[in-house]
C-alpha positions as CSV (number, residue, x, y, z in Angstrom):
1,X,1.1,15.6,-9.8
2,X,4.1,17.3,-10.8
3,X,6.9,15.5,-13.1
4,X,9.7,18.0,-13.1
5,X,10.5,16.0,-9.5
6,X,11.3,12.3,-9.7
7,X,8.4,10.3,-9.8
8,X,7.9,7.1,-8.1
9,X,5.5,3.8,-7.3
10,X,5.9,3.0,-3.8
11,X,4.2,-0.4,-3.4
12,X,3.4,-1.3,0.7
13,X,2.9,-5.4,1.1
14,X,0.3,-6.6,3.6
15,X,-2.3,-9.3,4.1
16,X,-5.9,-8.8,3.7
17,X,-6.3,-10.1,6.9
18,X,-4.6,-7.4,9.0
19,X,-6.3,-4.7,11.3
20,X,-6.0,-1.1,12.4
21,X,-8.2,-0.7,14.9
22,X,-10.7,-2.8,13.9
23,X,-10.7,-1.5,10.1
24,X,-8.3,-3.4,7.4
25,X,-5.0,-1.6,7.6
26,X,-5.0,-1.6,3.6
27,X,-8.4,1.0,4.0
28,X,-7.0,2.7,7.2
29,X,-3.6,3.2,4.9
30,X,-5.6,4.1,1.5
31,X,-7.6,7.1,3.9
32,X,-4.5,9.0,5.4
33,X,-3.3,8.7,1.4
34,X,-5.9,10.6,0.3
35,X,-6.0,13.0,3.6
36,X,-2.3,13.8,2.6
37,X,-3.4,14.6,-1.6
38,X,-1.4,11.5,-2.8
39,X,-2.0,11.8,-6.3
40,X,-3.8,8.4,-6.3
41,X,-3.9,5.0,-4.8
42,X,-4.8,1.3,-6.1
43,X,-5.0,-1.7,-4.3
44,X,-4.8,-4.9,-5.3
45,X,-5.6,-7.9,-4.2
46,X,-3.8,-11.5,-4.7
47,X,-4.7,-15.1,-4.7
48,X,-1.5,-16.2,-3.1
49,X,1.5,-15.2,-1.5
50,X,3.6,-15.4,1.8
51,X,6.2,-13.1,3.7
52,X,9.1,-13.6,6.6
53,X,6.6,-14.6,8.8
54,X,4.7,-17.7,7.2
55,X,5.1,-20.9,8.5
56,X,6.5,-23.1,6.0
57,X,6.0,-26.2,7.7
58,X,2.2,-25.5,6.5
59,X,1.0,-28.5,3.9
60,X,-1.4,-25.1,2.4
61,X,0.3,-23.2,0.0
62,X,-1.8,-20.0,2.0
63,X,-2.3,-19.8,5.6
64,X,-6.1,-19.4,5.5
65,X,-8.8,-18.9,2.2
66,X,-10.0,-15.4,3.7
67,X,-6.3,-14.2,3.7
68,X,-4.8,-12.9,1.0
69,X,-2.2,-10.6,-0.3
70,X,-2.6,-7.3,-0.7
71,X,-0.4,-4.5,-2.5
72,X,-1.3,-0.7,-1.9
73,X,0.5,1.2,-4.7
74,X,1.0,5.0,-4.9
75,X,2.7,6.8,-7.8
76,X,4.0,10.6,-6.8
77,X,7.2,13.2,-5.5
78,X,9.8,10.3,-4.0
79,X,10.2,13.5,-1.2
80,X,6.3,13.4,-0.6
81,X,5.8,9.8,-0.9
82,X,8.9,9.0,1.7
83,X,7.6,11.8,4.1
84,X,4.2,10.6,3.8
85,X,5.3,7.0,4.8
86,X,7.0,8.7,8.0
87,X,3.6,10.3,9.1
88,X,1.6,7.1,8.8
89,X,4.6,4.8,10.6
90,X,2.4,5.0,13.5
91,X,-0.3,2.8,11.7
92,X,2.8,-0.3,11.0
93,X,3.6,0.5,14.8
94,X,-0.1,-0.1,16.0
95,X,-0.7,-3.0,14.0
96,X,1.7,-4.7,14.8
97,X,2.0,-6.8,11.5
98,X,4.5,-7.6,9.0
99,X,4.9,-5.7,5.7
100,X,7.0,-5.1,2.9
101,X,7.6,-1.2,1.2
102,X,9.1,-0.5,-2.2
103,X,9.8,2.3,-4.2
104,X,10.6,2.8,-7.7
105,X,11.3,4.9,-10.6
106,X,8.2,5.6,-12.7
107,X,7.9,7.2,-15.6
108,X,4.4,8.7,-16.4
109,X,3.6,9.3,-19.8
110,X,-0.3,10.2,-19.0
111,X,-1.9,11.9,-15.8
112,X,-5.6,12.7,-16.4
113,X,-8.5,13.1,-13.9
114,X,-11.7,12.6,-15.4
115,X,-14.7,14.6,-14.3
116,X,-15.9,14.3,-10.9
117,X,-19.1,13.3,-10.2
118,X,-21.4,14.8,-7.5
């Protein structure tokens, strides 16, 4: 990753629950990441949340126990992360589920890979 550029996190909200043809968008999403050298991806998984479209007439604080937040967050070039997010629109468009993207400043004071194995 270079840091002359300005570095960023881009975070991209979605449930756990939510499919891309059959696969969980959040894997579907991680896979074209790494097919376009992001310099890395985590995802993280919460115990609670809700978005625009929950129901708040709901006595549950979540909608159902097998859904659960999920955050996808990539650190990199604002210019690659925001042209990356154009070529995997498509994905959103399929889906045809909510979500939530931000981006960030980031500052990164340590980028080291570790060996590969294999």
């Amino acid at each position: 990753m270079k840091t002359e550029s300005q570095t960023v996190s881009m975070k991209i909200f979605i449930s756990s629950t939510d499919k891309f043809r059959g696969t969980p968008l959040y894997e579907a999403i991680a896979l074209e990441a790494k097919q376009h050298s992001i310099s890395g991806a985590t995802l993280i998984k919460g115990f609670m949340g809700f978005g625009a479209s929950s129901k708040s007439i709901s006595k549950q604080p979540i909608e159902a126990i097998d859904k659960a937040p999920v955050i996808i967050e990539m650190i990199d070039d604002r210019h690659k992360l925001e042209v990356f997010l154009k070529q995997i629109q498509w994905l959103f468009d399929e889906a045809k589920k909510g979500y939530t993207i931000t981006i960030t400043p980031a500052e990164v004071l340590v980028y080291k890979a570790g060996e590969a194995k294999g």
